[in-house]
TORKOL-680512 format. One record per residue: residue in three letters; x, y, z of N, C-alpha, C in turn; residue number from 1. Coordinates in steps of 0.02 Angstrom, whole numbers, padded with zeros to 5 digits. Each point is the difference from the previous one (the first is absolute). Example, Ala and Ser with C-alpha at 12.3 -4.5 7.8 and 13.67 -1.06 7.14 Angstrom:
2
REC     r      n.x      n.y      n.z     ca.x     ca.y     ca.z      c.x      c.y      c.z     k
REC   ALA    00660   -00284    00390   -00045    00059    00000    00045    00060    00000     1
REC   SER   -00018    00053   -00036    00042    00059    00003   -00039    00055    00037     2
//
This chain:
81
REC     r      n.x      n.y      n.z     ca.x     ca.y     ca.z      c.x      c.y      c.z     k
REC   UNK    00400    01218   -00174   -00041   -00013    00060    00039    00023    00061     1
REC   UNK   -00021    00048    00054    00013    00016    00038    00027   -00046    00067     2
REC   UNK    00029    00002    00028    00021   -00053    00058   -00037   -00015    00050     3
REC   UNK   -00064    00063    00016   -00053   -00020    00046   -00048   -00036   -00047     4
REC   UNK   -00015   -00003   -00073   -00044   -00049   -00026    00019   -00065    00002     5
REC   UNK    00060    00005   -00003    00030   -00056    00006    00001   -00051    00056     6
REC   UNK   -00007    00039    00052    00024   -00023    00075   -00078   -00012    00013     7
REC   UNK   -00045    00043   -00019   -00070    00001    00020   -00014   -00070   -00026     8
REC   UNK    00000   -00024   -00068   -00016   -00052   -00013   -00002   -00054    00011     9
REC   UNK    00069   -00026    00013    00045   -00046    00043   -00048   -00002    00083    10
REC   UNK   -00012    00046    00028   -00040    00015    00048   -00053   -00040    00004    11
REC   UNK   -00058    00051   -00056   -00061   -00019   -00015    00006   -00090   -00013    12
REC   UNK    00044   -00019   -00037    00004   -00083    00001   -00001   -00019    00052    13
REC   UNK    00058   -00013    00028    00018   -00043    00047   -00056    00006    00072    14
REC   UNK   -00030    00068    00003   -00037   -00013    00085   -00075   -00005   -00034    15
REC   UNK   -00006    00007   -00082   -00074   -00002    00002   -00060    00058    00007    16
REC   UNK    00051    00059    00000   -00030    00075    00015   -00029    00009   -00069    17
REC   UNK   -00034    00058   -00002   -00001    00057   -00032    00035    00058   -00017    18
REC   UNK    00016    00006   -00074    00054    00074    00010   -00029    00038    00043    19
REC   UNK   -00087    00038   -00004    00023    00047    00046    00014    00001    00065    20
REC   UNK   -00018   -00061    00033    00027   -00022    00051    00093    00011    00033    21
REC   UNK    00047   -00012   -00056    00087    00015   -00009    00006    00079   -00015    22
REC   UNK   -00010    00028    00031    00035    00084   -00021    00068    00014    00033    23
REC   UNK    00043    00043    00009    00067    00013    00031   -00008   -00013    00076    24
REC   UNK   -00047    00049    00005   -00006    00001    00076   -00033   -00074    00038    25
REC   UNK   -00010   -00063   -00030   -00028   -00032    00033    00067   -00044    00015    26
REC   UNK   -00035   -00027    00095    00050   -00028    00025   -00005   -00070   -00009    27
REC   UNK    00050   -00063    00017    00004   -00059   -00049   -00062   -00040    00041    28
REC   UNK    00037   -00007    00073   -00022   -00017    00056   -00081    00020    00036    29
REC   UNK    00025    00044   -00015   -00076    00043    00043   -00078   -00007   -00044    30
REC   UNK    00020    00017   -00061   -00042    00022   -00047   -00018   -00058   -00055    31
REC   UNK    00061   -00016   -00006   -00016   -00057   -00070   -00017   -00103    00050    32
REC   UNK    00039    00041    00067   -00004   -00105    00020    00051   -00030   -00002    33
REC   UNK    00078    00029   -00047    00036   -00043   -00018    00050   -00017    00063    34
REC   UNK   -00006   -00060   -00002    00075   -00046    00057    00052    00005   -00019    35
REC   UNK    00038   -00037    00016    00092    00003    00011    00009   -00038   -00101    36
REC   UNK   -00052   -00053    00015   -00013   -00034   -00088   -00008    00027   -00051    37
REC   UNK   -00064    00057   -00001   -00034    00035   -00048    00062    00029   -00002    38
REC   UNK    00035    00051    00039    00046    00035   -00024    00062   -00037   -00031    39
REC   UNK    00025   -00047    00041    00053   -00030   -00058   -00031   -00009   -00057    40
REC   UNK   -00048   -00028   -00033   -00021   -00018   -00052    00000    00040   -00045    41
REC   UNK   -00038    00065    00034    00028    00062   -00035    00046    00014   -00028    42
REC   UNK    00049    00017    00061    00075    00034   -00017    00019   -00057   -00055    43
REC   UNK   -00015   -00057   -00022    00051   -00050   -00021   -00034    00003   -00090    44
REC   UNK   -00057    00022   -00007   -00031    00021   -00058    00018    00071   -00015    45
REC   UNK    00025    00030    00056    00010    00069   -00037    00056   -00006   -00036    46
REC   UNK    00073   -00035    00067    00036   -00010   -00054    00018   -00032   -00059    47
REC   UNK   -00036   -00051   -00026   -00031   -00011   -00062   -00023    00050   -00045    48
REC   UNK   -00046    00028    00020   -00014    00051   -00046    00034    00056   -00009    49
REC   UNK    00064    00016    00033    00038    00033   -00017    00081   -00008    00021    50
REC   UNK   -00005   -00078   -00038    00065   -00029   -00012    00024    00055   -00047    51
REC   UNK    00002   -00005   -00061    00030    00038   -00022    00020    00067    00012    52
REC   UNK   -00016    00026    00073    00025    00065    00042    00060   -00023    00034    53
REC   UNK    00007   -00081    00026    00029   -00003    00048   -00009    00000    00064    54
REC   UNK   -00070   -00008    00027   -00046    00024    00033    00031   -00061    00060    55
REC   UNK    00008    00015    00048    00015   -00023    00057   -00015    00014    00075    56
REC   UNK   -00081   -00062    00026   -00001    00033    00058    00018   -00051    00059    57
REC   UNK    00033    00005    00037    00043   -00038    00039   -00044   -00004    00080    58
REC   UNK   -00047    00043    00004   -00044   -00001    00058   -00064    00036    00007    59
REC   UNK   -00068   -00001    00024   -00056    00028   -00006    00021    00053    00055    60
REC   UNK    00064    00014    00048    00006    00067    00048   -00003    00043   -00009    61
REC   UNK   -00044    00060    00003   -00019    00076   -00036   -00056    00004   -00041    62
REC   UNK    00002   -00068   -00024   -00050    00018   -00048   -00090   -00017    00027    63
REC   UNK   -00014    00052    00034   -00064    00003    00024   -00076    00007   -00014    64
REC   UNK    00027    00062   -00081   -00065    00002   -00052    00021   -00001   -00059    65
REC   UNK   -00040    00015   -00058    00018   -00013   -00045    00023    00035   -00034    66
REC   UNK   -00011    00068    00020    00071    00057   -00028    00079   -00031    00049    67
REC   UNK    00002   -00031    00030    00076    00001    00021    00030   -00074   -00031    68
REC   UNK   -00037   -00037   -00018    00001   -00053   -00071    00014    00051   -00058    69
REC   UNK   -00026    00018   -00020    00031    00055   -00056    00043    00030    00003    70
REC   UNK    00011    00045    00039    00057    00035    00003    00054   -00043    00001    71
REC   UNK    00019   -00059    00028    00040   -00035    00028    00018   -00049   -00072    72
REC   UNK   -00040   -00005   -00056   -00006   -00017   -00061    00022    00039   -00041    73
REC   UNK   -00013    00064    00013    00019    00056   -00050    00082    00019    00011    74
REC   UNK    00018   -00013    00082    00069    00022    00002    00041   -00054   -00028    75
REC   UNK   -00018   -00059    00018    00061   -00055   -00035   -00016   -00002   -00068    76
REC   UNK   -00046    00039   -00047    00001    00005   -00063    00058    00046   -00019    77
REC   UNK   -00010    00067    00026    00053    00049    00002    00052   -00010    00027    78
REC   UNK    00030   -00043    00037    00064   -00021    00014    00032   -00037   -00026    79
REC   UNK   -00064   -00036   -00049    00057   -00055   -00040   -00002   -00008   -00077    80
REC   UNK   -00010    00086   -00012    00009    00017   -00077    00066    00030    00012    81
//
């Protein structure tokens, strides 16, 4: 499973969306509704779901859509093989 299915899902849960609603380009704030909450809740299930990466996010700063959630997922995957 890919890391944006992954992340999409986690998504689609927690705010109550629709996948096609979560694509890369959508923003957290603007587009989906989510607060300062929705997003911790997030980030704190992602890293759950990819504990076993090591997955560590220490702040929602940068992360504006949902490709920069990914990417930002994908690099601490690759940094900590």
């Amino acid at each position: 499973m890919s890391t944006f299915v992954k992340i999409q899902e986690i998504i689609v849960d927690q705010l109550g969306k629709e996948e096609d609603e979560v694509q890369l380009t959508t923003n957290f704030r603007e587009e989906l509704e989510a607060d300062s909450l929705d997003l911790f809740q997030i980030l704190n299930d992602i890293e759950d779901a990819f504990e076993d990466d090591n997955v560590k996010i220490e702040t929602d700063e940068g992360l504006v859509t949902v490709q920069d959630l990914v990417t930002f997922v994908d690099n601490q995957i690759a940094n900590n093989k």
